[in-house]
N, CA, C and O atoms as a GROMACS GRO file, in nm:
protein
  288
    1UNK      N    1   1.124   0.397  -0.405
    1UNK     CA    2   0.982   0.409  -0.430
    1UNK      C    3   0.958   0.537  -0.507
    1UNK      O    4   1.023   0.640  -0.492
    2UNK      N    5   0.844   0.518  -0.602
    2UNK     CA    6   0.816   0.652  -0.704
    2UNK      C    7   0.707   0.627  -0.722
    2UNK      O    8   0.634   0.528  -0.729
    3UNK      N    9   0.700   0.747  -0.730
    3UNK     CA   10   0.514   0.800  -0.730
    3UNK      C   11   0.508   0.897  -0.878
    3UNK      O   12   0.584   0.991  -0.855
    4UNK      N   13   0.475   0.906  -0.960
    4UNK     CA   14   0.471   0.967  -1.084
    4UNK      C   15   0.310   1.047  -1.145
    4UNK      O   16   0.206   0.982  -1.150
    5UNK      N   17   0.317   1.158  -1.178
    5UNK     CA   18   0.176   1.229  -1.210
    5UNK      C   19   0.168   1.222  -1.380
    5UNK      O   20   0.259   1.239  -1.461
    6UNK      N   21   0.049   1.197  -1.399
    6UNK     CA   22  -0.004   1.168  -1.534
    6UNK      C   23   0.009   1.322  -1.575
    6UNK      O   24  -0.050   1.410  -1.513
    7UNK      N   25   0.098   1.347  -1.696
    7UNK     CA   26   0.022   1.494  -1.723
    7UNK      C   27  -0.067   1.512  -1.798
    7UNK      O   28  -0.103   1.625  -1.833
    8UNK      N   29  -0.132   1.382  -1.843
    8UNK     CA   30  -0.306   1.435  -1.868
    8UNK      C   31  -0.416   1.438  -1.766
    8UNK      O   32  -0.522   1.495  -1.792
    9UNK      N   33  -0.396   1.381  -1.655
    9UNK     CA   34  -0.493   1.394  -1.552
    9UNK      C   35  -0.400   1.451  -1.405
    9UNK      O   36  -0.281   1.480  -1.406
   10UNK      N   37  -0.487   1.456  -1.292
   10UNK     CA   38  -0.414   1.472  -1.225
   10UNK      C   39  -0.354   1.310  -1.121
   10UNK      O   40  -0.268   1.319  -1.034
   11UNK      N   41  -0.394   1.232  -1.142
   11UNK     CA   42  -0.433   1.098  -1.071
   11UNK      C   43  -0.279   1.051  -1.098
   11UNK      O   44  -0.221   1.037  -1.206
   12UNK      N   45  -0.232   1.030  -0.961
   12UNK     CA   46  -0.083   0.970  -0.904
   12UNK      C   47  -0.038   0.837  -0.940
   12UNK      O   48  -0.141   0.770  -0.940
   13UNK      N   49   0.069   0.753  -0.973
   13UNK     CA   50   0.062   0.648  -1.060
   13UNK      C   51   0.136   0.593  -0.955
   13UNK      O   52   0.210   0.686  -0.919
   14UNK      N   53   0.160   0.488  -0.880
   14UNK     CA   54   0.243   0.457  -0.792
   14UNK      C   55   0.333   0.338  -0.860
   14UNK      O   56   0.267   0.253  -0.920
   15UNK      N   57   0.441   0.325  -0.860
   15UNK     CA   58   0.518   0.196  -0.919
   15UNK      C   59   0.499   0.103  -0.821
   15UNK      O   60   0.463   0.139  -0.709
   16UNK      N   61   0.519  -0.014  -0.849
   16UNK     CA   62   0.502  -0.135  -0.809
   16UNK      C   63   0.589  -0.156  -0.648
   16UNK      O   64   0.558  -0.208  -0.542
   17UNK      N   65   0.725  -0.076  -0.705
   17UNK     CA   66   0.846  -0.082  -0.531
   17UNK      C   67   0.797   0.009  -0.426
   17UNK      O   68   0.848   0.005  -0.313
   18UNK      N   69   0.660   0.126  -0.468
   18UNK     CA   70   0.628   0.215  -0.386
   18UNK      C   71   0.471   0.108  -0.318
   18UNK      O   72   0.436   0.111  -0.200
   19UNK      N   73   0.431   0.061  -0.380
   19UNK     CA   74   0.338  -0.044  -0.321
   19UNK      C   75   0.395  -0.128  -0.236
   19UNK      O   76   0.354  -0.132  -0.120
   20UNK      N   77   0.471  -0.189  -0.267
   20UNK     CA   78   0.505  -0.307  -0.184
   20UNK      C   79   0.573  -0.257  -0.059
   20UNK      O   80   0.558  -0.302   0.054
   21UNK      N   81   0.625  -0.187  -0.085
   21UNK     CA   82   0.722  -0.111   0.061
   21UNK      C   83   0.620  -0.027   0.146
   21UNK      O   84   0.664   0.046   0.235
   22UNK      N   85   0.500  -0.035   0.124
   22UNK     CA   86   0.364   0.015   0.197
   22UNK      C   87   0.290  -0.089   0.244
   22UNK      O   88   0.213  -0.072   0.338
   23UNK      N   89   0.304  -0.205   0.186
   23UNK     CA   90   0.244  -0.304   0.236
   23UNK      C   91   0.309  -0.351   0.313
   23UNK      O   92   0.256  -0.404   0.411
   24UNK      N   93   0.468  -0.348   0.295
   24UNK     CA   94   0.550  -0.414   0.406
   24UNK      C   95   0.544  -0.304   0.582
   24UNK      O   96   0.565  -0.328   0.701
   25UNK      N   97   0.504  -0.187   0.501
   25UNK     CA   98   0.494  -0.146   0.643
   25UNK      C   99   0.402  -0.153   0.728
   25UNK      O  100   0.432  -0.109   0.839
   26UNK      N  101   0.268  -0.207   0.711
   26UNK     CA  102   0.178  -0.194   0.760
   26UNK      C  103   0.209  -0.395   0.752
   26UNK      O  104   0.252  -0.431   0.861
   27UNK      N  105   0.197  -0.488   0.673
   27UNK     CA  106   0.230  -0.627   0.694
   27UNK      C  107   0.389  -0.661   0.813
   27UNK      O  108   0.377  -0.739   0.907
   28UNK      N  109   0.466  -0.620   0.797
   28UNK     CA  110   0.552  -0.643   0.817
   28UNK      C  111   0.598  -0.552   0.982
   28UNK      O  112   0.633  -0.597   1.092
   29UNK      N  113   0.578  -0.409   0.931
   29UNK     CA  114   0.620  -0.333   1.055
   29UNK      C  115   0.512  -0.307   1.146
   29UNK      O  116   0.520  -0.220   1.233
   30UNK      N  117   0.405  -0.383   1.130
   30UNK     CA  118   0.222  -0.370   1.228
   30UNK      C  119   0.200  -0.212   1.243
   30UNK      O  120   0.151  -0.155   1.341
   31UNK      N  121   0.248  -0.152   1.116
   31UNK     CA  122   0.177  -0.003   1.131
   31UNK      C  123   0.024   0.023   1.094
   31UNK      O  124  -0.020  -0.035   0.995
   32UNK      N  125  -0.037   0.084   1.148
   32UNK     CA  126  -0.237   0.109   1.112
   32UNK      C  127  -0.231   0.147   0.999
   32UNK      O  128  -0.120   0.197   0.981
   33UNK      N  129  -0.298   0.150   0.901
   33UNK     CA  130  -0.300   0.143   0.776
   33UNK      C  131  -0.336   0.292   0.767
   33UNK      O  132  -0.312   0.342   0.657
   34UNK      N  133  -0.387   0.369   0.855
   34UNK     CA  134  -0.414   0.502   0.862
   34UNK      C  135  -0.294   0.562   0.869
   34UNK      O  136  -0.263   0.653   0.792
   35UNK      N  137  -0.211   0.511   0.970
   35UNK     CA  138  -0.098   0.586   0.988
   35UNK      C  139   0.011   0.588   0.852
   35UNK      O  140   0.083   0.683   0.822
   36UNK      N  141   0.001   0.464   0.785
   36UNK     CA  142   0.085   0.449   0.672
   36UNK      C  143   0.055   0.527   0.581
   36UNK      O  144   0.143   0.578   0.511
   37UNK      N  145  -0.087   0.555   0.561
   37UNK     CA  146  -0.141   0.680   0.469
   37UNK      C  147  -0.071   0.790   0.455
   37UNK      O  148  -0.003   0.835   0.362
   38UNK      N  149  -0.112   0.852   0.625
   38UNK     CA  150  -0.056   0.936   0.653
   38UNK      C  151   0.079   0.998   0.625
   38UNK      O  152   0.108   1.104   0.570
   39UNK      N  153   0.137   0.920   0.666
   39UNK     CA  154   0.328   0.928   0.587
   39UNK      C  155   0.331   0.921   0.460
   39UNK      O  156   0.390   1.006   0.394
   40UNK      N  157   0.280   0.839   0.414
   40UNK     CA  158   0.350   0.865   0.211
   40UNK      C  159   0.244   0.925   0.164
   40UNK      O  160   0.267   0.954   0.047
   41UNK      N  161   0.127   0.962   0.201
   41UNK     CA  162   0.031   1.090   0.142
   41UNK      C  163  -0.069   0.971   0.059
   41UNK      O  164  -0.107   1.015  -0.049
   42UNK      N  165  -0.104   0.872   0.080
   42UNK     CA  166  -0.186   0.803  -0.008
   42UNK      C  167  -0.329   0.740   0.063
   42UNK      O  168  -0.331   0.679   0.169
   43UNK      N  169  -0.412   0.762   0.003
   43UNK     CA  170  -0.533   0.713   0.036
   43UNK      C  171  -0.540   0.565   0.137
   43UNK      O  172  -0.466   0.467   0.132
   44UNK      N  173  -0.657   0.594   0.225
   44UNK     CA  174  -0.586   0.454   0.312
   44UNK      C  175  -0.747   0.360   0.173
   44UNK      O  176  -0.733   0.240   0.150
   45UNK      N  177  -0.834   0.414   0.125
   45UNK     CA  178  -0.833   0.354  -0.009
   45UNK      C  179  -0.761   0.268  -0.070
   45UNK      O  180  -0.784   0.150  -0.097
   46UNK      N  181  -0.632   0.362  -0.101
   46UNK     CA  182  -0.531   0.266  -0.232
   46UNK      C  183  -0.461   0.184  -0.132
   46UNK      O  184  -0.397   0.089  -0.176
   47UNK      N  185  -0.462   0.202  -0.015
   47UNK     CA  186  -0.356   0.125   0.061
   47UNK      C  187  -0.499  -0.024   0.048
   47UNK      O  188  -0.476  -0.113  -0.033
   48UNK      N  189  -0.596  -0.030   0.110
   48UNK     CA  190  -0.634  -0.106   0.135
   48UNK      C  191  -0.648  -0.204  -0.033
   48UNK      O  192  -0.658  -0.327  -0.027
   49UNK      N  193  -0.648  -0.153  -0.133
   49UNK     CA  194  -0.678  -0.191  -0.260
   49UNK      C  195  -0.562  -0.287  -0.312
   49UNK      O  196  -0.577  -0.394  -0.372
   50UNK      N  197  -0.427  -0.217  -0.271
   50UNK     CA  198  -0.307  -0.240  -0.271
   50UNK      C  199  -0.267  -0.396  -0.218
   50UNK      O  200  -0.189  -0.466  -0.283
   51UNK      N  201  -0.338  -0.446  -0.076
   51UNK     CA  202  -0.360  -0.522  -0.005
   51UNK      C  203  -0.443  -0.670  -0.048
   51UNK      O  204  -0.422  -0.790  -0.035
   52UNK      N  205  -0.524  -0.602  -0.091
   52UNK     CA  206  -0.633  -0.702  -0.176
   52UNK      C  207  -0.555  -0.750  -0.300
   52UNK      O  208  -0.536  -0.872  -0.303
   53UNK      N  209  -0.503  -0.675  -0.409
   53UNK     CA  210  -0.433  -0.690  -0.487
   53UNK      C  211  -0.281  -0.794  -0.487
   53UNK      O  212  -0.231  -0.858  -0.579
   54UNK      N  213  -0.240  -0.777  -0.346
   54UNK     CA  214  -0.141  -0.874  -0.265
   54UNK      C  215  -0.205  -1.032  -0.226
   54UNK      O  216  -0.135  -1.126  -0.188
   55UNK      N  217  -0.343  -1.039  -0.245
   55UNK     CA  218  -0.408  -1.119  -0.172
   55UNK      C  219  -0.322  -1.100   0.007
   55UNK      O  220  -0.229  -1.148   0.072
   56UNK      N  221  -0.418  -1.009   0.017
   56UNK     CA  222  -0.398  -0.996   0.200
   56UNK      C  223  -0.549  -0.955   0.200
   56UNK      O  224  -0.619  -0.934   0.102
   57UNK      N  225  -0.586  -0.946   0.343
   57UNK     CA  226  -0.727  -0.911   0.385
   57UNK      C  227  -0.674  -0.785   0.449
   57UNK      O  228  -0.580  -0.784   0.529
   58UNK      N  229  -0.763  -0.645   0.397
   58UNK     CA  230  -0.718  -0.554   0.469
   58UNK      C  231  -0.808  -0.526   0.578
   58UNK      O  232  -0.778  -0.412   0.611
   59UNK      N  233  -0.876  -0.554   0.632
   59UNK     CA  234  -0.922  -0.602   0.757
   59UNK      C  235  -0.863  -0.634   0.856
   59UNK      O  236  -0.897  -0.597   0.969
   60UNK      N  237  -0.722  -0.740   0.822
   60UNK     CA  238  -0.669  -0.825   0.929
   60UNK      C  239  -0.537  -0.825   0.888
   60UNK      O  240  -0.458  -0.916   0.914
   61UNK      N  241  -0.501  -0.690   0.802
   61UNK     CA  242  -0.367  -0.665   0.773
   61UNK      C  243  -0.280  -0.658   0.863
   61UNK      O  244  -0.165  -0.693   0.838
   62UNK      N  245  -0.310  -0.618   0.966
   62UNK     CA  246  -0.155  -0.610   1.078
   62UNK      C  247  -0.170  -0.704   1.181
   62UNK      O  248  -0.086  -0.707   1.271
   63UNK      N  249  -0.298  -0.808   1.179
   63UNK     CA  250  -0.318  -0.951   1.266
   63UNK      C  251  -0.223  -1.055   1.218
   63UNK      O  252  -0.118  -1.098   1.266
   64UNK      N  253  -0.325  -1.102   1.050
   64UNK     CA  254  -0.226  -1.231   1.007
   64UNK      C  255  -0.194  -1.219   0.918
   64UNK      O  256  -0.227  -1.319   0.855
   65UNK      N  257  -0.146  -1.155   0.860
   65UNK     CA  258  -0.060  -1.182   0.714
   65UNK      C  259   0.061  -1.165   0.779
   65UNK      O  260   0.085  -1.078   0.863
   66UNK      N  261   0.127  -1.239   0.742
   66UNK     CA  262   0.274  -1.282   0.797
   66UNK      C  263   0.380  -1.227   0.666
   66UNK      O  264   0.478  -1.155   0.686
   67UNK      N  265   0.341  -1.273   0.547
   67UNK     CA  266   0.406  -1.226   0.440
   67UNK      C  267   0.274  -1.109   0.331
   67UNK      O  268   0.152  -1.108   0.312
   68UNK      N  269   0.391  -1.028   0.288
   68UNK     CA  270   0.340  -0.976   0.186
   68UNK      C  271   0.350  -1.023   0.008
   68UNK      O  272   0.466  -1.028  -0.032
   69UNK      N  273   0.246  -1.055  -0.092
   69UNK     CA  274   0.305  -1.104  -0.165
   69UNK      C  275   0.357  -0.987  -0.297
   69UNK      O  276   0.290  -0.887  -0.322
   70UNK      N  277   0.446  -1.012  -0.348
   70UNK     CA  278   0.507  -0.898  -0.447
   70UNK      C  279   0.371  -0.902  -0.582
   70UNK      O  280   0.322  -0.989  -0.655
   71UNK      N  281   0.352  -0.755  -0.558
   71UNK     CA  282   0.267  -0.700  -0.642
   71UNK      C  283   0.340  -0.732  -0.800
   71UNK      O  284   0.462  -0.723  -0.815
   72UNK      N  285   0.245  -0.772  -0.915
   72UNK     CA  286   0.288  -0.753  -1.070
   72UNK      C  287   0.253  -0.681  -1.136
   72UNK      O  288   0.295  -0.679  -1.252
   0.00000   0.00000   0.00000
């Protein structure tokens, strides 16, 4: 997973394997989406955006989504 800084702004670029391996932790390992923040330093914002973007409901992210789908 890689996280990369624009050096024209300051705004964090996350690659696609650093998304999905955030979704799997919170889809997959039933971690709170707060707590997942917490550990890789990212907005529970982008996490929840991240989610939507998966078609998951981040609402009911660690209820029913059973699979995560790979971000493009």
């Amino acid at each position: 997973m890689e996280k990369q800084k624009s050096k024209s702004n300051r705004r964090i670029r996350y690659d696609n394997a650093f998304k999905q391996g955030a979704i799997c932790m919170i889809v997959d390992q039933h971690m709170p989406i707060k707590e997942v923040s917490k550990e890789l330093g990212v907005s529970t914002d982008s996490l929840r955006t991240w989610l939507k973007n998966a078609g998951l409901d981040p609402n009911s992210a660690n209820k029913n989504n059973s699979h995560a789908v790979i971000i493009k």
